[in-house]
DSSP file (Angstrom, degrees, kcal/mol; ACC not computed):
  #  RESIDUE AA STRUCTURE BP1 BP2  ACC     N-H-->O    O-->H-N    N-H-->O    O-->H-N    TCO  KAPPA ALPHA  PHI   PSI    X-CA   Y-CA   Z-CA
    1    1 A X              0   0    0      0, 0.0    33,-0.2     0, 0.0     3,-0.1   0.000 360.0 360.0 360.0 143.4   -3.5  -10.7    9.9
    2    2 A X        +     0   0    0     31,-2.9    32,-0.1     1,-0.4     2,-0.1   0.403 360.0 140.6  83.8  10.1   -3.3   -7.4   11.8
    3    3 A X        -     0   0    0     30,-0.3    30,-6.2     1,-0.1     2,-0.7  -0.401  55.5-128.0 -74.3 153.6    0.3   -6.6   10.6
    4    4 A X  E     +A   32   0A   0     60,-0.3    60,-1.8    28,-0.2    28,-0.3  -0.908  39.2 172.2-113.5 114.1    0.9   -3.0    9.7
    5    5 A X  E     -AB  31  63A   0     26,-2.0    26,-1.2    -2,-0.7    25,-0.6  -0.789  31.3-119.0-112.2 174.9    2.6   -2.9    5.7
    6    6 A X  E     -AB  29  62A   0     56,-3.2    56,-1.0    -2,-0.2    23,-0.2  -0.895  23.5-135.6-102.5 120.7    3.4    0.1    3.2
    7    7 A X  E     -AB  28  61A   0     21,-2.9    21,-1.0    -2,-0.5    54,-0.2  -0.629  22.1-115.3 -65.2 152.3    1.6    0.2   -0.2
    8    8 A X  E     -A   27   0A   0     52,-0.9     2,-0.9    19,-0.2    19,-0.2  -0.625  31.4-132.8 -56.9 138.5    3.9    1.1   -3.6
    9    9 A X    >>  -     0   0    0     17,-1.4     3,-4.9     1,-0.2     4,-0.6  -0.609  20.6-163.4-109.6  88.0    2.2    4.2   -4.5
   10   10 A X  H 3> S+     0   0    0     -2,-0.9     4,-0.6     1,-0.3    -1,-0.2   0.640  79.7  71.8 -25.8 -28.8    1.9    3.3   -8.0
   11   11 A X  H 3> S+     0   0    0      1,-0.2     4,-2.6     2,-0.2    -1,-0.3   0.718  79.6  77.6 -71.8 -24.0    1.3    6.9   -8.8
   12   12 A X  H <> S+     0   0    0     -3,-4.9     4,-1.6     1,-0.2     5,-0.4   0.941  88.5  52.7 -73.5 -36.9    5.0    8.0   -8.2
   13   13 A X  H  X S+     0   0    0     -4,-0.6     4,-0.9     1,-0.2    -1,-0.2   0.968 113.9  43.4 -72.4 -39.7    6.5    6.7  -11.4
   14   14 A X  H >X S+     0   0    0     -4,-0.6     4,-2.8     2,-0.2     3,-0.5   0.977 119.5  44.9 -50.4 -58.4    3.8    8.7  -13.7
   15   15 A X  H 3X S+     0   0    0     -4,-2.6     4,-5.3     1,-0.2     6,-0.7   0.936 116.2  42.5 -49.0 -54.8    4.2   11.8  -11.5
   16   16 A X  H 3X S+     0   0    0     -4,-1.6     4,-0.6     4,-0.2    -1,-0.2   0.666 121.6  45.8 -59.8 -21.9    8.3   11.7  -11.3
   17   17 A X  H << S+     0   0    0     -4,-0.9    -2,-0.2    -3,-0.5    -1,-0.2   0.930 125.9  28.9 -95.3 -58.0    8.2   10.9  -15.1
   18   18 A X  H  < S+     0   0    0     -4,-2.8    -2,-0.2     1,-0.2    -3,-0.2   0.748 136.5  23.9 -90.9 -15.1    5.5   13.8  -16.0
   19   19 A X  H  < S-     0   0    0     -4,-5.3    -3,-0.2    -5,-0.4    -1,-0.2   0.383  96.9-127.5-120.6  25.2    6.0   16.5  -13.4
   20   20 A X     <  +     0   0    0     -4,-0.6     2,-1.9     1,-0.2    -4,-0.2   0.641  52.6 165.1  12.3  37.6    9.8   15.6  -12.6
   21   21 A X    >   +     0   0    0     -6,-0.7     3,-0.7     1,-0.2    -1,-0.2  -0.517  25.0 169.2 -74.7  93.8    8.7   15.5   -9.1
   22   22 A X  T 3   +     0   0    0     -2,-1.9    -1,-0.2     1,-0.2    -6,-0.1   0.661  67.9  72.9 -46.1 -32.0   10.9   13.9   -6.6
   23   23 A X  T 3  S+     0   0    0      2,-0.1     2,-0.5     3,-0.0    -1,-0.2   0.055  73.0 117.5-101.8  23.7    9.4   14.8   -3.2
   24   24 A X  S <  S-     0   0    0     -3,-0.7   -15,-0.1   -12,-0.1    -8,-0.0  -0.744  74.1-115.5 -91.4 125.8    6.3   12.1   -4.0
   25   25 A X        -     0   0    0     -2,-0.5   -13,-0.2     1,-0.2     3,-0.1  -0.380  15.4-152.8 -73.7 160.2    6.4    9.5   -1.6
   26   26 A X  S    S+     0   0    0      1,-0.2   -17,-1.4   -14,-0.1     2,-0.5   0.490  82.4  42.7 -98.1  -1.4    7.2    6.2   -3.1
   27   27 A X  E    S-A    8   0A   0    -19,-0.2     2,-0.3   -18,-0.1   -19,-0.2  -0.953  71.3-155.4-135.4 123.9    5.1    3.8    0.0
   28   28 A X  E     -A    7   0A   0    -21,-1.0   -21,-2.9    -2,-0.5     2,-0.3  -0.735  47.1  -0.5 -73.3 137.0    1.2    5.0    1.5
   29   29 A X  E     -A    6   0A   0     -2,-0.3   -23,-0.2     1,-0.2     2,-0.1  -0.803  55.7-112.3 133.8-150.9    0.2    4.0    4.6
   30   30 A X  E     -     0   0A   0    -25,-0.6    17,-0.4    -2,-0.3    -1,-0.2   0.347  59.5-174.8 -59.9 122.6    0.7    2.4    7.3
   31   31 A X  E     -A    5   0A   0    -26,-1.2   -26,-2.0    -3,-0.2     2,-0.4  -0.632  22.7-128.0 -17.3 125.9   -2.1    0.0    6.3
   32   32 A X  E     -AC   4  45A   0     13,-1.7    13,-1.6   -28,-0.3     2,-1.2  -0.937  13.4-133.6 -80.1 123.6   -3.5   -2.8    8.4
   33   33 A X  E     + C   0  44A   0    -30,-6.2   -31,-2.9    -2,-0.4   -30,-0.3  -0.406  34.8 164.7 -77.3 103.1   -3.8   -6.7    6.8
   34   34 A X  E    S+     0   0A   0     -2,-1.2     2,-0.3     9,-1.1    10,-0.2   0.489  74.6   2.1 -87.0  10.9   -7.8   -7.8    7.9
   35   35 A X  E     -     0   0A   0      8,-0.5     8,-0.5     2,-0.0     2,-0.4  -0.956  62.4-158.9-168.8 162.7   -7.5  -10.6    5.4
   36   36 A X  E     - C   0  42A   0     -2,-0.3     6,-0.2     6,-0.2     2,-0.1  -0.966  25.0-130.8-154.2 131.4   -5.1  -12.1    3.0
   37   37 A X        -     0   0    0      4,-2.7     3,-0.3    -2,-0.4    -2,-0.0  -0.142  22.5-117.7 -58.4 160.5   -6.1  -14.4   -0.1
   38   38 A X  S    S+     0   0    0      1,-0.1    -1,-0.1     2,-0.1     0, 0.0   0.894 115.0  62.2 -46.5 -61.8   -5.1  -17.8   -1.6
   39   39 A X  S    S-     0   0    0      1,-0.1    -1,-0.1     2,-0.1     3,-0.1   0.464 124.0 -98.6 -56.9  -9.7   -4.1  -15.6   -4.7
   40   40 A X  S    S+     0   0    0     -3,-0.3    18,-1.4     1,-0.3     2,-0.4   0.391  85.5 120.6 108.8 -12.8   -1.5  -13.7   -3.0
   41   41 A X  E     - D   0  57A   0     16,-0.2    -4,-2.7    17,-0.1    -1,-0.3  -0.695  42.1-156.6 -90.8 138.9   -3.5  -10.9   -2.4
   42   42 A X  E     -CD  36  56A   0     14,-2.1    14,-5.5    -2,-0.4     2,-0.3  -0.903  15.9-132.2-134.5 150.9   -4.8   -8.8    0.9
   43   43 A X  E     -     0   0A   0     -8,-0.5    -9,-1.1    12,-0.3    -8,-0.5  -0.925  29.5-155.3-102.3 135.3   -7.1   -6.8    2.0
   44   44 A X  E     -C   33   0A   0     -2,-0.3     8,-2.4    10,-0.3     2,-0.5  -0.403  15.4-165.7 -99.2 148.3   -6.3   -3.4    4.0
   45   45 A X  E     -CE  32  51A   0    -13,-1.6   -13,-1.7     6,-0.3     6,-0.3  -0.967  26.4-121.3-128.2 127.6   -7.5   -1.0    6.3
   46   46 A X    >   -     0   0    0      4,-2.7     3,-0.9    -2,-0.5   -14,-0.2   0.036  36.9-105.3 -63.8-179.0   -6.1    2.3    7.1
   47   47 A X  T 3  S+     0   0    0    -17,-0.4    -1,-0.2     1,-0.2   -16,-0.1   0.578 128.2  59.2 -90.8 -12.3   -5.1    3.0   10.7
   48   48 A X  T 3  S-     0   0    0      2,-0.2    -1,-0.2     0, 0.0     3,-0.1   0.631 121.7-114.2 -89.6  -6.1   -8.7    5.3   10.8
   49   49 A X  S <  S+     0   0    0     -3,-0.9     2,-0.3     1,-0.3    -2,-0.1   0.562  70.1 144.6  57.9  29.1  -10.4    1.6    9.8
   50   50 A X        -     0   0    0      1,-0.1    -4,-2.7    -5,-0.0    -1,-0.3  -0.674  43.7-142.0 -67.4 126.7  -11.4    2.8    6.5
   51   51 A X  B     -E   45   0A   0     -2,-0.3    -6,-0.3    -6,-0.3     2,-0.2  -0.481   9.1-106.9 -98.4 167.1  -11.0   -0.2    4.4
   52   52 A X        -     0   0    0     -8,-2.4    -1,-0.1    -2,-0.2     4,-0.0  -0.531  10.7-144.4 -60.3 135.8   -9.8   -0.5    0.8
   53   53 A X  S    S+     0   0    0     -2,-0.2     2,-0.2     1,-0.1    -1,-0.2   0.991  84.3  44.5-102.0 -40.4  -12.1   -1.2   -1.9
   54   54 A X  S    S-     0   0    0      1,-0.1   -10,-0.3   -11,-0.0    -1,-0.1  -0.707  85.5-122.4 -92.2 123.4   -9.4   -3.7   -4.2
   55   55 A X        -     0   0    0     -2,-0.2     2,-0.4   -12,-0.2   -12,-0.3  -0.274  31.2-129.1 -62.6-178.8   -7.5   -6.0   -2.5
   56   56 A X  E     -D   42   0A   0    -14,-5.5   -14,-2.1    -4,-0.0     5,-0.1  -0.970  16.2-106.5-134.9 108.0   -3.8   -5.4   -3.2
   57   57 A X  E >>  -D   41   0A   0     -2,-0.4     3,-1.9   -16,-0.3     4,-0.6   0.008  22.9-128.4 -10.4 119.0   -0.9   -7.8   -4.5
   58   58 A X  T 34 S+     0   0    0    -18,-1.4    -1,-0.1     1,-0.3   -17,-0.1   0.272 107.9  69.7 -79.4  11.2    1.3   -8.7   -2.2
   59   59 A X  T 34 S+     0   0    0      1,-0.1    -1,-0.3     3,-0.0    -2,-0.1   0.652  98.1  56.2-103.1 -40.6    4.2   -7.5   -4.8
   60   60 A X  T <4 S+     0   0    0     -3,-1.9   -52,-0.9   -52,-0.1    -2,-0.2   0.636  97.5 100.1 -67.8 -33.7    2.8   -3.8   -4.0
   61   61 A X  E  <  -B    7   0A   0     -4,-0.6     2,-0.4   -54,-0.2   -54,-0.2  -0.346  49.0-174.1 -93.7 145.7    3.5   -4.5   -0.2
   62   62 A X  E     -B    6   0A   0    -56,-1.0   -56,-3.2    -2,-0.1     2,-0.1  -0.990  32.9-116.6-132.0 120.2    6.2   -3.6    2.2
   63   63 A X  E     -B    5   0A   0     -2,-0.4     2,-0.6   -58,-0.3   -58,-0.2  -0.463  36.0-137.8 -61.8 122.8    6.6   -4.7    5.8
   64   64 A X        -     0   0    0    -60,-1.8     2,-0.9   -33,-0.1   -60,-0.3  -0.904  13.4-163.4 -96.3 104.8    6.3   -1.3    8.1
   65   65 A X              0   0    0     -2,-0.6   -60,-0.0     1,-0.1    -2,-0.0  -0.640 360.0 360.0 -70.3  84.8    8.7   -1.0   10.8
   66   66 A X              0   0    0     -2,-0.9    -1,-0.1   -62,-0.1    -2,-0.0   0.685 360.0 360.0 -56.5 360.0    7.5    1.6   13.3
């Protein structure tokens, strides 16, 4: 808990696919972990300490190195 990760921004392969846009970032965030599941899953909070409403799969997640 309190580690800073990068989401997958799920939206870039439908955007790059329908609008051949490249310049769509492929990771959101930095994101802060305020809890992490049994199931493999956390929940996040943005650096403003708006929180997330779905936790997010830790398969979506990316260690962020400032």
């Amino acid at each position: 808990m309190g580690d800073l990760v990068l989401i997958e921004n799920q939206q870039n392969y439908w955007m790059e696919w329908q609008l051949h846009d490249k310049f769509v970032p492929n990771w959101l965030g930095p994101y802060m972990i305020k809890r992490k599941f049994r199931s493999g899953a956390y929940h996040l909070i943005d650096m403003e300490g708006n929180e997330e409403r779905e936790p997010i799969n830790i398969t979506y997640l990316h260690p962020f190195y400032s």
